[in-house]
C-alpha positions in Angstrom: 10.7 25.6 -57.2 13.2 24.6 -58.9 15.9 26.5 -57.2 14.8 24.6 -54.1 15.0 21.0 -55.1 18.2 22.0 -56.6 19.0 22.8 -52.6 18.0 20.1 -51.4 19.8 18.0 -53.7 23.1 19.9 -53.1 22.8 19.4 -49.4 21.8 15.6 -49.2 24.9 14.9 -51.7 27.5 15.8 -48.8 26.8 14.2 -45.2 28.7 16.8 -44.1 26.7 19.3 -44.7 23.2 17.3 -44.2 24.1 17.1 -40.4 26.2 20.2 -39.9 22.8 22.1 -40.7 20.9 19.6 -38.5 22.9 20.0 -35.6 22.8 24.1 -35.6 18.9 23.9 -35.8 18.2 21.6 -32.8 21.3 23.1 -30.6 19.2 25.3 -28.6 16.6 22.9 -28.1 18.6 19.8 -26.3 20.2 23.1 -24.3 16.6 23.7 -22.9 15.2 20.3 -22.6 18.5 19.6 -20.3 18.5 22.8 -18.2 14.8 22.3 -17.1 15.2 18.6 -16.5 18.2 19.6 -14.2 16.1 22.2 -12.6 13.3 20.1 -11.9 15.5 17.1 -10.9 17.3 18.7 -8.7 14.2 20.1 -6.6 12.8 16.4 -6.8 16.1 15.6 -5.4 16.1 18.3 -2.9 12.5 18.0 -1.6 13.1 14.4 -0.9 16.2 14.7 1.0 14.4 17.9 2.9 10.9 15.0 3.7 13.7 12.3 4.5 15.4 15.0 6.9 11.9 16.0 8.8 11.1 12.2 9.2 14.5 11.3 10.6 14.4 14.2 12.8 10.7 13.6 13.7 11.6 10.6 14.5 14.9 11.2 16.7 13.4 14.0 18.6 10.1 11.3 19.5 12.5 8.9 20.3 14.2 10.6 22.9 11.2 12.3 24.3 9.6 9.1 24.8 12.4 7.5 26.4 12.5 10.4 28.7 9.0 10.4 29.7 9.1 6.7 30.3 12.2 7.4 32.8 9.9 10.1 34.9 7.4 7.5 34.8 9.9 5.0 36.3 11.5 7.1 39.0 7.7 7.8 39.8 7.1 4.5 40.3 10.1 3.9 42.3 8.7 7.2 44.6 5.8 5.8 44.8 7.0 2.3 46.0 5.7 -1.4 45.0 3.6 -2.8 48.0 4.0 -0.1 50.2 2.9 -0.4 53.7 -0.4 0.8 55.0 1.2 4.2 56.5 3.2 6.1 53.9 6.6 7.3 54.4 6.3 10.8 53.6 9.7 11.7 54.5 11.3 9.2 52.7 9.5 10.1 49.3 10.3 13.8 49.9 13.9 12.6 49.6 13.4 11.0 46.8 11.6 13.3 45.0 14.2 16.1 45.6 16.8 13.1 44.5 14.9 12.7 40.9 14.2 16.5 40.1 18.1 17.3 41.3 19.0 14.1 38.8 16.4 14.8 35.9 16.5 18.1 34.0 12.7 17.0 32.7 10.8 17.6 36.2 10.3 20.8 37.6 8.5 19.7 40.9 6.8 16.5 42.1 3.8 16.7 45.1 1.7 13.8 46.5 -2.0 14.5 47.0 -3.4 11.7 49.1 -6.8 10.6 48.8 -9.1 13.2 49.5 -6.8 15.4 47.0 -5.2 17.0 49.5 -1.2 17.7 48.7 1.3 16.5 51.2 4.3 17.8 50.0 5.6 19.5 47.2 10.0 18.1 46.3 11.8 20.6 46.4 10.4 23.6 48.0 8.0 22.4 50.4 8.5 19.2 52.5 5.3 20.1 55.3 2.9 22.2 53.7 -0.3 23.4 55.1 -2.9 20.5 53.4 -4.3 22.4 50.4 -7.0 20.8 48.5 -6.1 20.4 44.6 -8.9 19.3 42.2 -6.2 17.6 40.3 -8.0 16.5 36.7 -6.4 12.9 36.1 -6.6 12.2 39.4 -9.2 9.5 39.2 -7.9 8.2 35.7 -5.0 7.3 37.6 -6.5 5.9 40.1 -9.1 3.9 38.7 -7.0 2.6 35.6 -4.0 1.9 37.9 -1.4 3.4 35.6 0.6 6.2 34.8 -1.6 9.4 33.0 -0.1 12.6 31.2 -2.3 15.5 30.9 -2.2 18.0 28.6 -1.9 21.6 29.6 -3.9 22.1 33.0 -3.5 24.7 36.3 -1.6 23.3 39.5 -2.8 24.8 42.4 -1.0 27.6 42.1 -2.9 28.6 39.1 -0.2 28.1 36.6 -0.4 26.7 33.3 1.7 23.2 33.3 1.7 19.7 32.1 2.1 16.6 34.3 2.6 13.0 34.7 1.2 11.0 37.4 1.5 7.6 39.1 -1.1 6.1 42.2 0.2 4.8 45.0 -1.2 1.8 46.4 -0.7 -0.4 49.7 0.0 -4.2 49.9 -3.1 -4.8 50.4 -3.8 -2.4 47.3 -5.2 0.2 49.1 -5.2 3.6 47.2 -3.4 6.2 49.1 -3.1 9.0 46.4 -1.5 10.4 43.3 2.3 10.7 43.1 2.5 14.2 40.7 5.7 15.2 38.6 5.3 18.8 36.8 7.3 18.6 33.6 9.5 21.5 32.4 7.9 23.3 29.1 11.1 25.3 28.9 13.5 21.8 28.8 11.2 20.5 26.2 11.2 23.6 23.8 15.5 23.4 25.1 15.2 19.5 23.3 13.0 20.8 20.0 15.5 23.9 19.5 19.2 21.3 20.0 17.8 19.5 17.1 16.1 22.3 15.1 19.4 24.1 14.3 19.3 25.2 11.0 17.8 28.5 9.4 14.8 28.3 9.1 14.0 25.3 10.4 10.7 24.7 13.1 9.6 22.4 15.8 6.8 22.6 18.3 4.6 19.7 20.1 0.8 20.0 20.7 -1.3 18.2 23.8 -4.4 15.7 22.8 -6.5 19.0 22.8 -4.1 21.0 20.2 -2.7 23.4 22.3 1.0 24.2 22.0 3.0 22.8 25.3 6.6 23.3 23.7 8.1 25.2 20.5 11.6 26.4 18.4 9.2 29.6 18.9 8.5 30.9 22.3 5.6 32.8 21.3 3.3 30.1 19.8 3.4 28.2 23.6 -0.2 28.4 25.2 -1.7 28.8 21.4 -4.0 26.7 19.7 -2.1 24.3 16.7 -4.8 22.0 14.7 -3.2 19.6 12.7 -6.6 20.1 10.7 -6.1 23.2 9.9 -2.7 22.4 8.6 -3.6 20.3 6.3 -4.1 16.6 7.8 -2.2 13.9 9.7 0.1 12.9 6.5 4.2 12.1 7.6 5.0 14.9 4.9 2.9 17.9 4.4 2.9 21.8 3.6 1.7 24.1 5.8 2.0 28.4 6.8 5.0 28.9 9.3 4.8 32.6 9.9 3.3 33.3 7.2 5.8 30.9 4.8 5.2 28.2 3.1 7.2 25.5 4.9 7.4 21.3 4.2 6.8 19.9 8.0 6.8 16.1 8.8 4.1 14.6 11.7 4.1 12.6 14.1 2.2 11.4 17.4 4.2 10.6 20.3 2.8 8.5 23.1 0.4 9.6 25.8 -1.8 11.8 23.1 0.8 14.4 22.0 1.5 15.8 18.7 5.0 16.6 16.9 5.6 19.1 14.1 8.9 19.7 12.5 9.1 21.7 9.2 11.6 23.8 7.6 10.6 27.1 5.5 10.2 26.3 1.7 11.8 29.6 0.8 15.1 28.8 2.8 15.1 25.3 1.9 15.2 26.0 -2.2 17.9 29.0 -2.0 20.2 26.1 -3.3 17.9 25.3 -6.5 17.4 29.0 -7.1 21.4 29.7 -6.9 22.1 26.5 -9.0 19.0 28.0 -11.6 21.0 30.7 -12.2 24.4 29.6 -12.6 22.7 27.2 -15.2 21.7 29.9 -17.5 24.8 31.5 -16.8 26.3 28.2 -17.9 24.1 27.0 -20.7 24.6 30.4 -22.8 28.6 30.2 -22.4 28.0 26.6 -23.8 25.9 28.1 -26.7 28.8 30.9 -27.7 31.2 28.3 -27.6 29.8 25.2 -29.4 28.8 28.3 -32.0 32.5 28.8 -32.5 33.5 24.9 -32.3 30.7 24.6 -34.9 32.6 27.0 -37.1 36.4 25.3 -36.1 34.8 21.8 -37.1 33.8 23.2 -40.4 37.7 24.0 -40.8 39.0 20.7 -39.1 36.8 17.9 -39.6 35.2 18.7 -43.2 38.1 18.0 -45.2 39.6 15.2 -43.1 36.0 13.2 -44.6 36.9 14.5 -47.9 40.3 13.1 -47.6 38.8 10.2 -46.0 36.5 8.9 -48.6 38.8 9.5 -51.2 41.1 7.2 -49.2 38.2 4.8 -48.9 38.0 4.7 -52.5 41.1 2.9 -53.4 40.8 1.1 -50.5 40.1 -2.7 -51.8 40.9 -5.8 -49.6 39.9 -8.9 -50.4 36.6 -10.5 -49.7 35.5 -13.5 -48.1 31.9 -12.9 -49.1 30.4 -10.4 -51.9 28.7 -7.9 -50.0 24.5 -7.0 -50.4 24.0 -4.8 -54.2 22.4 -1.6 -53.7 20.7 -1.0 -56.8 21.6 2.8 -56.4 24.6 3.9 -54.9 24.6 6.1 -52.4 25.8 9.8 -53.4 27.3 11.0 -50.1 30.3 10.0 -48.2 28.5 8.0 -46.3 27.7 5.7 -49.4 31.5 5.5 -49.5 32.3 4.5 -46.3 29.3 2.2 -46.2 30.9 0.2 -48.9 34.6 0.3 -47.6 33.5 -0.7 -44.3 31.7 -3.9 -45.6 34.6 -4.7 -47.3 36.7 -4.0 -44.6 34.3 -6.4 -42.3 34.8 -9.6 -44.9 37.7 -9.9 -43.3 36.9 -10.1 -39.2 34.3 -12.3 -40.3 36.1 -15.7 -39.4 37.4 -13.9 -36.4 33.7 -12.9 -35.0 32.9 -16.6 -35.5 35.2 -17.8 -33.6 34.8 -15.4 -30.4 31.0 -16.5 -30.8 32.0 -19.9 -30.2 34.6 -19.0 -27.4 31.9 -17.2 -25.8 29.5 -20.0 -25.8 31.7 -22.3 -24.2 32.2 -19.9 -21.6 28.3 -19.3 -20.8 27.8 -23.4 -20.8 31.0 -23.5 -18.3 29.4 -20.4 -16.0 26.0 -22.4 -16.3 27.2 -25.0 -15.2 29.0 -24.0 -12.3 27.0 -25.5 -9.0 27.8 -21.6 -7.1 25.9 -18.9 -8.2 27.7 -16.2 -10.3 26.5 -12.8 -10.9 28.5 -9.9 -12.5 28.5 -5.9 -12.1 29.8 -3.5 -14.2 31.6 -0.1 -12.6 28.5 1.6 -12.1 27.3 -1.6 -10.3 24.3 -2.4 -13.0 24.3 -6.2 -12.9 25.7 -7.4 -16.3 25.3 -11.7 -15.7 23.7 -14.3 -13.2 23.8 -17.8 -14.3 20.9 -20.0 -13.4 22.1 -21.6 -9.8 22.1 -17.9 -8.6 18.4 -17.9 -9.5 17.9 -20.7 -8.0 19.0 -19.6 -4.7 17.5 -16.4 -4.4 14.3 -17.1 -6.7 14.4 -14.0 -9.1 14.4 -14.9 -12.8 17.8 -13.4 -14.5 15.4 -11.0 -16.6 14.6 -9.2 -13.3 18.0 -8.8 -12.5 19.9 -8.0 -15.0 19.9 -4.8 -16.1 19.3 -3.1 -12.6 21.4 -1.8 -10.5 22.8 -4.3 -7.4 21.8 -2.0 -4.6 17.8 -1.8 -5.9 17.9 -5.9 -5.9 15.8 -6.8 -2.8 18.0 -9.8 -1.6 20.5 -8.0 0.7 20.8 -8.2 4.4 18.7 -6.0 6.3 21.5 -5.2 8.4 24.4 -4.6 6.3 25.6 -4.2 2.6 26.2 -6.0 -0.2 29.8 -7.3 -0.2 30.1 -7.4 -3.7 29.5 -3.4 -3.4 32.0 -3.1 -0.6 34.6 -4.7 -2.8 34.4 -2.3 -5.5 34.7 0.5 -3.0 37.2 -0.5 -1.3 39.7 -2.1 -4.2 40.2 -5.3 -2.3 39.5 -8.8 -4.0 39.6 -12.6 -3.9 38.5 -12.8 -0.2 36.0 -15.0 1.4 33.3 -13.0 3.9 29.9 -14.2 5.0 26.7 -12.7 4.3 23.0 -12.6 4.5 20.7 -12.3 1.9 17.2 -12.9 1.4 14.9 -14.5 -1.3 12.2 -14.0 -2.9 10.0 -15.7 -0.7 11.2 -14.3 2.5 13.7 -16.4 3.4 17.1 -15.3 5.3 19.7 -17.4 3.7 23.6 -17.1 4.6 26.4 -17.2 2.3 30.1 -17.0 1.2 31.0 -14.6 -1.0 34.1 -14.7 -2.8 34.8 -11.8 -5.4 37.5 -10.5 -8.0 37.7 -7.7 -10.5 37.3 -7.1 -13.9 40.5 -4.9 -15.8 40.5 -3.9 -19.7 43.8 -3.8 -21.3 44.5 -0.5 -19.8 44.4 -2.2 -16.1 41.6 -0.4 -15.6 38.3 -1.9 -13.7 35.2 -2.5 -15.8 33.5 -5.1 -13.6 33.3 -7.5 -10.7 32.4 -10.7 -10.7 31.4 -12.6 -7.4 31.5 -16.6 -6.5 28.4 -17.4 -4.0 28.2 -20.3 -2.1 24.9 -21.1 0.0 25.8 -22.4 3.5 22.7 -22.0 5.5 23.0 -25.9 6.0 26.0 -26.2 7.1 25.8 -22.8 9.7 22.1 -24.6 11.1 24.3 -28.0 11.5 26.9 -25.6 13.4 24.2 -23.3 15.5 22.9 -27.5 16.5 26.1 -28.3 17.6 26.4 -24.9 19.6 23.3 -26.0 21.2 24.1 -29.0 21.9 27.0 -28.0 23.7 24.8 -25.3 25.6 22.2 -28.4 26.9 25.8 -30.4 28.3 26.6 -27.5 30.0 23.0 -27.1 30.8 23.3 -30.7 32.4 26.3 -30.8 34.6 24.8 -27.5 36.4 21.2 -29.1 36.8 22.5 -30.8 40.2 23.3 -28.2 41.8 20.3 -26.1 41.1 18.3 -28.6 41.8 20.3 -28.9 45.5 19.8 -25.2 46.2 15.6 -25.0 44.8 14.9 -28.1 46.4 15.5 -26.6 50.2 13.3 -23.9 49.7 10.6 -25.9 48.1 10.9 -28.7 50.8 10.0 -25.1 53.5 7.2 -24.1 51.4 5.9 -27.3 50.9 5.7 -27.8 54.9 4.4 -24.0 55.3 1.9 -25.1 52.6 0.9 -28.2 53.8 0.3 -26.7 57.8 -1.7 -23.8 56.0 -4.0 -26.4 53.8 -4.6 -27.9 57.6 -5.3 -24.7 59.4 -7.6 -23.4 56.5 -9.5 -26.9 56.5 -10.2 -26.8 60.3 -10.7 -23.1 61.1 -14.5 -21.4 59.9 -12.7 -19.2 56.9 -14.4 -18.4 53.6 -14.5 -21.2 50.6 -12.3 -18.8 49.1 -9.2 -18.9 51.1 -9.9 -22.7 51.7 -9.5 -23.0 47.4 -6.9 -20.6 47.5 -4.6 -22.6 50.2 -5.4 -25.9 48.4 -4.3 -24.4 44.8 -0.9 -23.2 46.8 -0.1 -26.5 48.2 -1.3 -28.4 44.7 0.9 -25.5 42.9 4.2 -26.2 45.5 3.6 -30.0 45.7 3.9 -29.8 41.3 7.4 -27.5 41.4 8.7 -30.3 43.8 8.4 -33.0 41.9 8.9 -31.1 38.5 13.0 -30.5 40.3 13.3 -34.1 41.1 11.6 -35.4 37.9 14.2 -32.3 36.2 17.6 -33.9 37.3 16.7 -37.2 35.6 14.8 -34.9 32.4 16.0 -38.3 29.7 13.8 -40.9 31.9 10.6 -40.9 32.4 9.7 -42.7 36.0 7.6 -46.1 34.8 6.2 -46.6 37.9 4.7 -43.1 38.3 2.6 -43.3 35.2 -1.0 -44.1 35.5 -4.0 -43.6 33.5 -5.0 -40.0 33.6 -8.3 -38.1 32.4 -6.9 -35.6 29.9 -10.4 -33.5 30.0 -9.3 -33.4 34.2 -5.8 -32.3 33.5 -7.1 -29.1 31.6 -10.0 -28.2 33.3 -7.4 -28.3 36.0 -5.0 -26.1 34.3 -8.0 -23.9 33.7 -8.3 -23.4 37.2 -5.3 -22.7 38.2 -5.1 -19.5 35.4 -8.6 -18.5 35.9 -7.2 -14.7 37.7 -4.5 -14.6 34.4 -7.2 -15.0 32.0 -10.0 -12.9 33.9 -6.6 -9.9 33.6 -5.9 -10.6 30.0 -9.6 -11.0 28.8 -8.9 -14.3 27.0 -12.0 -16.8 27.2 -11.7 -20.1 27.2 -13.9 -22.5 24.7 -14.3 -26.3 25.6 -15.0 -28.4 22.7 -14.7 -31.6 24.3 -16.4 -34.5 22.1 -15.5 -37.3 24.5 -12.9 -38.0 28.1 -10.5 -40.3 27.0 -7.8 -42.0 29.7 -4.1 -41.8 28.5 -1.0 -43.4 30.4 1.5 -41.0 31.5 3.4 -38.9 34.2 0.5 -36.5 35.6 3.2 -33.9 36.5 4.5 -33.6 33.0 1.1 -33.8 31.6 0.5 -30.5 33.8 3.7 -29.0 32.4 3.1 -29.9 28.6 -0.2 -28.1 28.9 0.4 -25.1 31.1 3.0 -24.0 29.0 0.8 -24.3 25.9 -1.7 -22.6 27.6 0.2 -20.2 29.0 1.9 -19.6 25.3 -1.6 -19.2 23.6 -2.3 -16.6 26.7 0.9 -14.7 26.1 -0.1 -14.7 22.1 -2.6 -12.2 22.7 -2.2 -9.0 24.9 -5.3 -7.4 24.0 -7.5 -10.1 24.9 -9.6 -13.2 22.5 -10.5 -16.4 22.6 -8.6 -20.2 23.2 -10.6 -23.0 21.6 -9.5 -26.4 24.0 -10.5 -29.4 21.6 -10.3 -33.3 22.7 -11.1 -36.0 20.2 -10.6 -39.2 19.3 -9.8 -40.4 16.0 -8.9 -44.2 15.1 -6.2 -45.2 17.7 -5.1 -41.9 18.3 -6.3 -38.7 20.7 -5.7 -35.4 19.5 -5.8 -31.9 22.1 -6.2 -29.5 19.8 -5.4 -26.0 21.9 -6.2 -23.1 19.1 -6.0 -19.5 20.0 -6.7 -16.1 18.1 -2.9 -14.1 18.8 -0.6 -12.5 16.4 0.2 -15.7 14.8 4.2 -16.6 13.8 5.9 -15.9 10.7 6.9 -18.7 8.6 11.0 -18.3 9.6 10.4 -18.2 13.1 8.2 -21.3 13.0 11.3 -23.9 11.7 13.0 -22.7 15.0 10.6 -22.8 17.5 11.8 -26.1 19.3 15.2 -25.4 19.0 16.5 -24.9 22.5 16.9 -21.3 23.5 15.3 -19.9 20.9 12.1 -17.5 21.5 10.4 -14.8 20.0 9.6 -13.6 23.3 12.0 -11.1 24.9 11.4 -12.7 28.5 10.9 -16.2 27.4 14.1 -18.9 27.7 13.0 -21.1 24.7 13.1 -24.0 26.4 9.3 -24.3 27.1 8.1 -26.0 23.8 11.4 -28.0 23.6 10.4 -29.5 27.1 6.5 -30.0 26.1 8.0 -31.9 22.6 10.5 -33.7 24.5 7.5 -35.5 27.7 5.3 -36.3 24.7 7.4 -37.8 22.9 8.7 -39.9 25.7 4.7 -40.7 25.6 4.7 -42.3 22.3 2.8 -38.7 20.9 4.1 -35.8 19.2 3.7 -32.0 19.0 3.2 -30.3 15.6 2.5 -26.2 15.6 0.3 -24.8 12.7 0.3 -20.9 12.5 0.3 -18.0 10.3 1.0 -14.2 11.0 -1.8 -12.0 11.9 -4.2 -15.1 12.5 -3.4 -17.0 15.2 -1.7 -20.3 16.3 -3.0 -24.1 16.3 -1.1 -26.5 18.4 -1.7 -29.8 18.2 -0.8 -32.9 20.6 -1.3 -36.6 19.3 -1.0 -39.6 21.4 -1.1 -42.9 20.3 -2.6 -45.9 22.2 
């Protein structure tokens, strides 16, 4: 017992020693903890790059079969003809057809059955054939739903197995004639999965709505029966059996009811870990030989320099500015030494620490101060500073910044890099480029970004600091002024459109005019007698919307008059009641009283058509518009509220700036116009909306 404590002591009096026995127990153990977090990185690493491979190629290979189907679809429709007349022209869509297949390497062979299912010819090997009857199985999808239809694998007449798209054809007067057939090539689809499934081991293959194979890397597996089920779900990422492997395979459904798979085996894809596993061990035991013989060269090297050390320590003795803390046992190691020299040592920087402290707070107030926002990055781009006007502007708190890394900070440009990144990549500095970033709160702000690097004494770069200036402001006062300019331009061309629409109107107005006349006197149906009246109503409002157009700034005082607004709509109504019997939208009339207002009954029309016709537009799959006239003190309110997708809060500040829509057909001009005739009114237009839950607008008019 004794001999122990006697080793212990013996060991704890020399630092030296203490650690040199510490570090050869625990050697081996950092060694192991390292190699198996390597190992188990790296496959993290590697199976994420292998599920962000399947997704992006998933992805491409959808992409471009879509677009390809959509482009049979297309030259279908073009075969088939808009409006055709009542007699087909078999000839020319023979020509046609043998046009697209020659063109497309998609389509094998297109046919027309007509309809009694009969085929008329068959682009490119049959122009007159004998008229076979073919059961064709989407033939009265297509016809009924009037669209396109893909199948999934089905017999042609000839009893092969194929896949298809079809179009109807219809007349003017939409008379169904038939089915316009294209027979797509299995062979050029598997040709598309195999140009992108290039690497060993790697496997793609597309299923029909019913799970049977249409197209594969693997020739084999076409015809069999695939069941995503079976595979282990419908996730983006999952594992499944390839030939008896276990492979990681990425999903997902294409348009039309068809399946994509595209894996790669898990064997193949790991060689690299397996490889790098063993050139690790190789590795970590040439480490252990040769920090075992560094151990024993220290020993000889760095021992007796710390000998020599704290001996030197010992008659070290500078003066003191302050008398160091009293340990009431000295310590009786080395380290106790050094311990002491070094506070001594210290006294003396003390003044000197002082005064950096103080330096360095007068350079944080400056940097807080500064109206730009300032944020710094070290060389591996962790952010180091941001002084408070950069929180400000992009509403983070500095204690959520700092510390990460710039690239994780969810305020750059969804379309482009940070700048402050590019600059330490590239090793330019000091110039001004623009960006965008976004806040917090959602909010796309742009900026100025001016940037310079850190350098030690060496000249080497430890950091970058950047300069941001906010000028969303000043670029929406410039995007104005661009506007503004586009509305001039806008203006000296109205005359002349005007000049040219106004001739055809003035024909159609006569044609419409003599054919409101003819209908009124001749014994035709109610129908067509409110038909021809809409149509001259309809012609007689474009004519006097292009004169009223040309003078847009004045509103004619003579043509106002006191209008029913509960007659305006009901009106409007009318004339959309076929668009909203198409779109399924129902109309709700929450009228609480009819109340006159002075105006121009043309521009009423327009203010509330194109509302209408926005709230309309606002929901392709159908719902509900809630029409609301009230009165409240000396002011009306139509209230026009519909159930669409709603608008996101950006979108919404620019709405009635000219030209701008969130439509891809619309000119953004409509609600400018509506804001502009109300306010020449004496009312206003104010738009309340939120995404995913519909749209309020709101028109006030004051008596």
């Amino acid at each position: 017992m004794k001999i122990i404590k006697n080793l212990f002591q013996y060991i704890n009096q020399s630092i030296t020693r203490k650690y040199l026995n510490i570090f050869l127990l625990v050697l081996i153990i950092p060694i192991l903890l390292i190699y198996n977090l390597i190992i188990g990185y790296a496959e993290q690493i590697i199976k994420k790059d292998i599920v962000t491979q399947n997704r992006s190629n998933t992805d491409m290979i959808v992409k471009r079969l879509n677009a390809e189907m959509t482009d049979v679809v297309l030259q279908l429709q073009l075969i088939a003809g808009k409006d055709t007349d009542a007699k087909l022209d078999y000839d020319r869509m023979y020509t046609q057809s043998k046009q697209a297949i020659s063109q497309s390497s998609i389509i094998h062979s297109i046919y027309f059955l007509d309809e009694s299912k009969k085929i008329r010819f068959e682009a490119p090997f049959i122009q007159n054939p004998t008229l076979l009857y073919y059961d064709y199985p989407n033939f009265e999808q297509v016809r009924w739903s009037h669209n396109y239809a893909v199948s999934d694998n089905v017999q042609n007449y000839s009893g092969d197995t194929v896949v298809t798209i079809s179009v109807p054809v219809f007349s003017v007067n939409k008379k169904f004639h038939g089915v316009l057939v294209a027979e797509v090539s299995k062979d050029y689809l598997s040709e598309v999965l195999k140009s992108v499934s290039v690497g060993r081991g790697h496997f793609s293959y597309i299923t029909d709505s019913s799970g049977t194979v249409i197209a594969s890397t693997a020739g084999q597996q076409i015809g069999q029966t695939s069941s995503l089920q079976e595979l282990g779900g419908f996730s983006e990422s999952m594992v499944i059996d390839w030939e008896r492997e276990r492979s990681v395979a990425a999903y997902q459904a294409m348009q039309d009811g068809w399946d994509l798979v595209y894996g790669v085996q898990e064997r193949i894809a790991f060689e690299p870990i397996h490889k790098l596993s063993f050139a690790l061990r190789i590795s970590f035991v040439t480490i252990l030989v040769l920090c075992l013989f560094f151990t024993w060269l220290g020993m000889k090297s760095i021992l007796y320099p710390i000998i020599r050390l704290t001996m030197y320590a010992r008659t070290y003795h500078p003066l003191r500015t302050y008398i160091p803390l009293n340990e009431k046992k000295e310590r009786p190691d080395e380290l106790g030494q050094l311990t002491n020299t070094i506070i001594n040592m210290g006294n003396s920087n003390y003044e000197k620490q002082k005064l950096l402290e103080e330096k360095e707070r007068y350079l944080y107030d400056v940097l807080e101060g500064i109206p730009y926002g300032i944020i710094t990055i070290n060389q591996e781009s962790i952010i180091t500073y941001v002084n408070q006007q950069f929180e400000k502007m992009v509403h983070y708190g500095r204690l959520d910044m700092i510390g990460n890394h710039l690239g994780d900070l969810a305020i750059k440009s969804e379309n482009g890099e940070w700048v402050l990144l590019q600059t330490f990549q590239s090793g330019t500095q000091g110039e001004e480029k623009e960006s965008d970033i976004i806040d917090a709160n959602g909010n796309k702000r742009r900026i100025k970004i001016t940037t310079s690097r850190f350098y030690n004494e060496d000249l080497q770069t430890i950091g970058i600091i950047a300069v941001i200036q906010d000028i969303s402001e000043m670029k929406l006062l410039e995007a104005r002024l661009k506007q503004s300019d586009k509305l001039a331009l806008i203006g000296q061309i109205t005359a002349g459109l005007a000049h040219e629409i106004k001739n055809p109107l003035a024909i159609l107005y006569g044609s419409a005019e003599m054919l409101l006349e003819e209908a009124e006197e001749s014994e035709c149906s109610e129908d067509i007698k409110e038909l021809s009246a809409d149509i001259y109503v309809v012609i007689n409002r474009m004519k006097d919307i292009v004169d009223n157009f040309l003078n847009f700034a004045k509103v004619n005082k003579k043509q106002r008059e006191y209008l029913s607004l509960q007659s305006i709509l009901e009106e409007i109504i009318h004339l959309l009641r076929v668009k909203l019997n198409e779109t399924k939208v129902h109309i709700i009339r929450q009228y609480e009283n009819d109340p006159s207002i002075k105006g121009a009954y043309d521009q009423f029309i327009q203010v509330f058509l194109n509302l209408i016709l926005n709230a309309i537009e606002a929901m392709p799959d159908g719902g509900s518009i809630i029409i609301t006239i009230r009165e409240e003190n000396a002011n009306v309110f139509v209230i026009i509220e519909d159930t669409g997708t709603g608008i996101s809060e950006q979108d919404l500040q620019w709405l009635f700036n000219p030209f701008f829509s969130t439509k891809e057909s619309g000119s953004g001009l409509g609600l400018t116009i509506a804001r502009d005739i109300l306010a020449e009114h004496d009312g206003k237009l104010e738009l309340v909306s939120e995404l995913g839950k519909g749209t309020t607008t709101i028109c006030v008019f004051t008596r």
